[in-house]
C-alpha positions in Angstrom: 0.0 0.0 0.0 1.3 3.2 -0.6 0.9 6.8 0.3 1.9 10.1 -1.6 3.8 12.7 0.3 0.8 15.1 0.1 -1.1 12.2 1.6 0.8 11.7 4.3 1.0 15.7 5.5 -2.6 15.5 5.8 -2.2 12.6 8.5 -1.9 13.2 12.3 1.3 13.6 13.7 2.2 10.9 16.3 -0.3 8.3 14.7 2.7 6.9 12.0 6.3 6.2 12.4 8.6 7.3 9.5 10.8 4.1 8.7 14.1 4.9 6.7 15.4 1.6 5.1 18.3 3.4 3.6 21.9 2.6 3.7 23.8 4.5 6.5 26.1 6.1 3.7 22.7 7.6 2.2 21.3 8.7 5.1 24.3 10.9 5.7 22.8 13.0 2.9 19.2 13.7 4.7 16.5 12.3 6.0 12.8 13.0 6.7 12.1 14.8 9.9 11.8 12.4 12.7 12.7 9.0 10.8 13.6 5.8 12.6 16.8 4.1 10.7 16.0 0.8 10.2 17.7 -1.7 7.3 16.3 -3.8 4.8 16.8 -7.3 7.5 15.9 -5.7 10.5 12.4 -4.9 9.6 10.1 -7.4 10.4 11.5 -7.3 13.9 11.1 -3.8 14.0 7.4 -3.9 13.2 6.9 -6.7 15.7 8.3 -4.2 18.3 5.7 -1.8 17.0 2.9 -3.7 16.2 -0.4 -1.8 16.3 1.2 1.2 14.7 1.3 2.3 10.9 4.7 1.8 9.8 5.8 4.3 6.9 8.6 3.1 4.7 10.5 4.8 2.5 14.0 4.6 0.5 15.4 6.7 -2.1 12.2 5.8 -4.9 10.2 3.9 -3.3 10.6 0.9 -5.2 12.2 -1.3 -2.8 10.2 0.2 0.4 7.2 -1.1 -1.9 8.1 -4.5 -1.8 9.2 -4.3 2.2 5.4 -2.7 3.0 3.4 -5.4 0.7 5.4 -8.4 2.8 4.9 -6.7 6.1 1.0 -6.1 5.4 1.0 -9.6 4.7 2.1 -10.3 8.0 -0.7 -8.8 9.2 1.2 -5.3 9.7 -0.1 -1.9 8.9 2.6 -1.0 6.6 2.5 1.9 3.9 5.1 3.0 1.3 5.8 6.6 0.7 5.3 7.0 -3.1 8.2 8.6 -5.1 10.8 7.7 -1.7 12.8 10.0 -0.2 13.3 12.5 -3.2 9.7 12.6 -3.8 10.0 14.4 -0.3 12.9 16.1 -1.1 10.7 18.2 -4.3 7.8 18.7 -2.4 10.1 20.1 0.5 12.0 22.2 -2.0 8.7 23.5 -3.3 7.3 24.6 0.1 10.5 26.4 1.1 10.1 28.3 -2.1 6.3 28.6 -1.4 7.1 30.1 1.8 9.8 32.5 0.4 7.2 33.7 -2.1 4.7 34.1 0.4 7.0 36.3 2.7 7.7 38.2 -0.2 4.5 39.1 -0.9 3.9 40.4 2.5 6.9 42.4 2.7 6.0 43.8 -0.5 2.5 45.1 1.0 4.0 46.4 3.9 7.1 47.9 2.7 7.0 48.9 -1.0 3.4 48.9 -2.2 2.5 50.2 1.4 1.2 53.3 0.8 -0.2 52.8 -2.8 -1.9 49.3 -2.6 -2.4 48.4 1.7 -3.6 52.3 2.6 -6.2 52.7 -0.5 -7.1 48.9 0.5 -7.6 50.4 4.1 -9.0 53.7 3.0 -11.8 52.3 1.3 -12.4 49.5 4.1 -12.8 52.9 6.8 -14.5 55.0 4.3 -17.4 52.8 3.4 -17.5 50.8 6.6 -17.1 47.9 4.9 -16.0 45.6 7.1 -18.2 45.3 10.7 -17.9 43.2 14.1 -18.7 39.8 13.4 -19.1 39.7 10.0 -18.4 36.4 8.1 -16.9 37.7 4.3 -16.3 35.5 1.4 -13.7 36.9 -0.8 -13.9 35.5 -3.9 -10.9 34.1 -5.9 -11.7 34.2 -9.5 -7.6 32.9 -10.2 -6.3 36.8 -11.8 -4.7 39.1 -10.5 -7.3 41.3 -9.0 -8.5 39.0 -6.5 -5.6 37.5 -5.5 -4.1 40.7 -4.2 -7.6 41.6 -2.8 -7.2 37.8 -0.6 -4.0 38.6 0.4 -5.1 42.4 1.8 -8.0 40.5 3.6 -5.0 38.2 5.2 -3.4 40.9 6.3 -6.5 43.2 7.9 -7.1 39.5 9.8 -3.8 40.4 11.4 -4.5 44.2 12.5 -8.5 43.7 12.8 -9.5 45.6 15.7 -12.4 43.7 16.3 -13.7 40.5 15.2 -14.6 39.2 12.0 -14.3 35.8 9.5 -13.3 35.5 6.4 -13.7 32.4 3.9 -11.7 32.3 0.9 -14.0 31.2 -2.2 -12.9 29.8 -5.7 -15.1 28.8 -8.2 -14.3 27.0 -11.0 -16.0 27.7 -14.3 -14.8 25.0 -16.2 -10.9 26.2 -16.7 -8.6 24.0 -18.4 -6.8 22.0 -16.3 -3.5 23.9 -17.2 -5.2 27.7 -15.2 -6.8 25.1 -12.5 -3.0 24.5 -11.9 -1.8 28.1 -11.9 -4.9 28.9 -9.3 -3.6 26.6 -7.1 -0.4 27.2 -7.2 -0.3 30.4 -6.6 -3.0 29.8 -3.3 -0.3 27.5 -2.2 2.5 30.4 -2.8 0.3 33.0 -1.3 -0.5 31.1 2.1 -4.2 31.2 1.2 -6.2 28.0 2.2 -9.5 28.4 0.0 -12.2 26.2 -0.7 -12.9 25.4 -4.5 -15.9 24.4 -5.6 -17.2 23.4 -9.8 -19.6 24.7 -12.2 -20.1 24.2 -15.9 -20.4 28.4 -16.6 -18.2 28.1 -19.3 -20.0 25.5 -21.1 -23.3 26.7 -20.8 -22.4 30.2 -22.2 -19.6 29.1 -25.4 -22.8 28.9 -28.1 -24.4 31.9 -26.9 -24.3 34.3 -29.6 -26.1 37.3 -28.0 -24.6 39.2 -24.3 -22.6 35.7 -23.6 -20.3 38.1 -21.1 -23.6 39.1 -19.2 -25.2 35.9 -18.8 -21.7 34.7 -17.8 -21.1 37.2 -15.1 -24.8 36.4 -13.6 -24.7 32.8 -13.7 -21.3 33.6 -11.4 -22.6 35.9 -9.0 -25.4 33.1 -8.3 -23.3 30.8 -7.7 -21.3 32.6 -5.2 -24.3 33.8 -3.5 -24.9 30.5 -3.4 -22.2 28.9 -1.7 -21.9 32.0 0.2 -25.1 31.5 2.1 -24.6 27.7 2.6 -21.5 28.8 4.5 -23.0 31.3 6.8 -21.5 34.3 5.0 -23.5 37.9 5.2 -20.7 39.8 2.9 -19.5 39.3 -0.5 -16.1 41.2 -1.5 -15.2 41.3 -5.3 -12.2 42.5 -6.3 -12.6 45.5 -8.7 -10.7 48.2 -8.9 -9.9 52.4 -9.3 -9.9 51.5 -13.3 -12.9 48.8 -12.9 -15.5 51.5 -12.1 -14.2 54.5 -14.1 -14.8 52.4 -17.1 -18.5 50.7 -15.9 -19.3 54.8 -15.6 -18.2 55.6 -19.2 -19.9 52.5 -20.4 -23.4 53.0 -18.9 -22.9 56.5 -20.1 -21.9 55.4 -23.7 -24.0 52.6 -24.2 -27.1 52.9 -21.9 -27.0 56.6 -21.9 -27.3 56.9 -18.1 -24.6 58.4 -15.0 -24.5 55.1 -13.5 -21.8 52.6 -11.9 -21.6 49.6 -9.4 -21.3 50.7 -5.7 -18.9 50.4 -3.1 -21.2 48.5 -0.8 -24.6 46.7 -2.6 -27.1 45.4 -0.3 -29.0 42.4 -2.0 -32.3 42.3 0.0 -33.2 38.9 -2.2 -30.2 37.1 -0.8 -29.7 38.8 2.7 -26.0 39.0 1.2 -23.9 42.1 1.4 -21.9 43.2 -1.6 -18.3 45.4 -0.9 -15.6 46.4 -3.2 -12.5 47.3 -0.8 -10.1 47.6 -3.9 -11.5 50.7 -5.1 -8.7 53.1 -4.6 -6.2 50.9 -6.2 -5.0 51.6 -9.8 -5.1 48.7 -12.9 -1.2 49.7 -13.2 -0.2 49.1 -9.2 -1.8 45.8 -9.6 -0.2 45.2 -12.4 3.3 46.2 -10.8 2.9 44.5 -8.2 2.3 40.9 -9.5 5.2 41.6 -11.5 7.4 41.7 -9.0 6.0 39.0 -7.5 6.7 36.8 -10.1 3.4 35.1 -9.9 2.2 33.3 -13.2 -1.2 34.9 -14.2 -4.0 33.2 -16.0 -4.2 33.1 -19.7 -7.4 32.9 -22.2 -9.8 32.2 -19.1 -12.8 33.0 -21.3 -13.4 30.0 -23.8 -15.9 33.1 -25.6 -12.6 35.3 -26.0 -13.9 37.9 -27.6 -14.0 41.8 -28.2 -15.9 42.9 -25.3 -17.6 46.4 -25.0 -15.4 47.3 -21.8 -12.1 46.2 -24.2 -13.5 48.7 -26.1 -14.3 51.6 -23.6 -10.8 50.7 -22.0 -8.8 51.3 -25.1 -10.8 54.9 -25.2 -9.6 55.8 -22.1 -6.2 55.1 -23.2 -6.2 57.2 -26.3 -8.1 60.0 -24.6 -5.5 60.1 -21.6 -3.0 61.1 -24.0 -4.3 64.1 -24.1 -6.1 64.1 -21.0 -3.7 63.1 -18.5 -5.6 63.2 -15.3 -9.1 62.2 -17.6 -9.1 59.0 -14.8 -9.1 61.0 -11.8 -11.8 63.7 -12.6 -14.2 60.9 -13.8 -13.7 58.9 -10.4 -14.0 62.6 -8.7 -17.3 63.3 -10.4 -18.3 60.2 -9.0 -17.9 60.8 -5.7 -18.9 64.6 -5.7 -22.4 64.0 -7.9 -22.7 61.6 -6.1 -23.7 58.3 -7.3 -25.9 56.1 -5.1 -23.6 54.8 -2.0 -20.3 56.5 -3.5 -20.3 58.9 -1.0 -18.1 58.0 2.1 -19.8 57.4 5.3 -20.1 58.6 8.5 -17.2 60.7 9.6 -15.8 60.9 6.0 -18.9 62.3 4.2 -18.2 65.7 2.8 -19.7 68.4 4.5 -23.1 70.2 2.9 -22.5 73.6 1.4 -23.8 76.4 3.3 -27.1 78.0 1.5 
């Protein structure tokens, strides 16, 4: 019987011993944390000595450790063999260290360099529009880019300075990516520290052959599914991860195409659900984002959207660009107007609302 390193991680320490049946001469060059030396001959005595315990085995490929657990478990021994041996270990040990690295990276990065322009908007906007509250239970949601990713890792680190107390559960649904992005998402949850639960849907099938809005039916058929899985796991908040750029462009593109001032809001109360919508990334620019996962060296994912096509905010996004050229601060006054008109919820709350002008 055998058992993968990733397997065995998951087991209780103190309920297994760790058997290395390796020559002395190989041992010199490591061994696993807390192995019992034992050779090839003095094994069956060995497990007699420890009968009743499960017996983990292991040489340098677990080849001959195979053979050595299937006689002992037909001795009437509960006997594994580590899959891979002792450099299977060695990779995945090699990989955590550099998972660990890149996670402290990461977090010096948001306190240290990107402090000011990614950690104090991420905190401005939390105080501003009271998003987060005592005892709320959030779900930030991990759609695998770059976006929310960053926005899981800021939740991580407001965990750490909270004042007072509040949950968070770290959400990541799968529309049907390949298995290649599936990959990438989890790696990078493993490089970022972020335990998340992952659950499936088949978004991305159901939406390919739609010829007309295939981008809007995608994006509902999401949000009910989070809602969904929120609720079932006692969540009262929902936090997405869009950003300064996000709503400047949902602003030009009601205006362009629906030919209304309108945008998403900073904090969207869904009385059907009972489920609180917040957007705590909205002082934080497309290009710091951008930045700052380049620095971090943390593959992205590519062609997510099986529809891949021109999309209207493509569009509205590349005429931003072009009129920035000769508008340099065109960004800024937009997301101004939006706070000084202002749009329904975009003005900050309590102590940060703008004073009335005297009559």
């Amino acid at each position: 019987m055998e058992v993968t390193v990733q397997e065995l991680a998951q087991w209780e320490p103190g309920s297994y011993m760790t058997v290395d049946m390796r020559s002395e001469e190989t041992r010199a060059y490591g061994m696993l944390p807390g192995a019992v030396p034992v050779l090839p001959d003095a094994l069956f005595s060995f497990a007699a000595q420890n009968r009743g315990k499960k017996l983990v085995l292991y040489c340098a490929h677990g080849e001959a450790s195979l053979d050595a657990a299937q006689a002992l478990c037909e001795q009437g021994f509960a006997a594994y063999s580590l899959a891979g041996g002792y450099l299977a270990w060695l990779r995945e040990e090699l990989a955590r260290q550099d998972e660990e690295q890149t996670r402290l990276r990461v977090e010096t990065s948001l306190r240290k360099r990107f402090r000011e322009k990614i950690w104090c908007n991420f905190t401005k906007a939390v105080r501003r529009y009271e998003l987060v509250q005592p005892n709320d239970r959030i779900a930030v949601c991990i759609s695998g880019g770059k976006d929310s990713m960053l926005m899981a890792k800021l939740f991580q680190e407001l965990k750490l300075h909270n004042k007072y107390p509040f949950e968070v559960k770290f959400l990541v649904m799968d529309p049907g990516y390949s298995p290649a992005n599936r990959q990438i998402i989890e790696g990078n949850l493993r490089r970022l520290g972020i335990e998340a639960e992952i659950f499936e849907t088949d978004i991305f099938g159901s939406v390919y052959n739609v010829e007309k809005s295939p981008c809007y039916l995608c994006a509902r058929m999401r949000r009910g599914y989070l809602y969904s899985f929120a609720q079932k796991l006692g969540c009262n908040k929902i936090a997405l991860g869009h950003h300064y750029d996000d709503a400047v462009e949902t602003f030009v593109m009601s205006l362009l195409f629906e030919g209304r001032i309108s945008c998403f809001q900073p904090v969207t109360r869904l009385d059907r659900t009972g489920i609180t919508q917040i957007r705590p990334m909205l002082y934080i620019h497309e290009k710091t984002v951008d930045n700052f996962a380049a620095r971090q060296g943390l593959p992205v994912l590519t062609n997510r959207c099986p529809v891949d096509k021109v999309t209207k905010r493509e569009e509205v996004k590349q005429l931003i660009f072009t009129l920035s050229q000769t508008y340099p601060d065109l960004k800024e006054r937009i997301f101004g107007a939006m706070q000084r008109y202002p749009l329904p919820e975009w003005e900050p709350h309590g102590r940060y609302k703008r004073p009335k002008e005297q009559e």
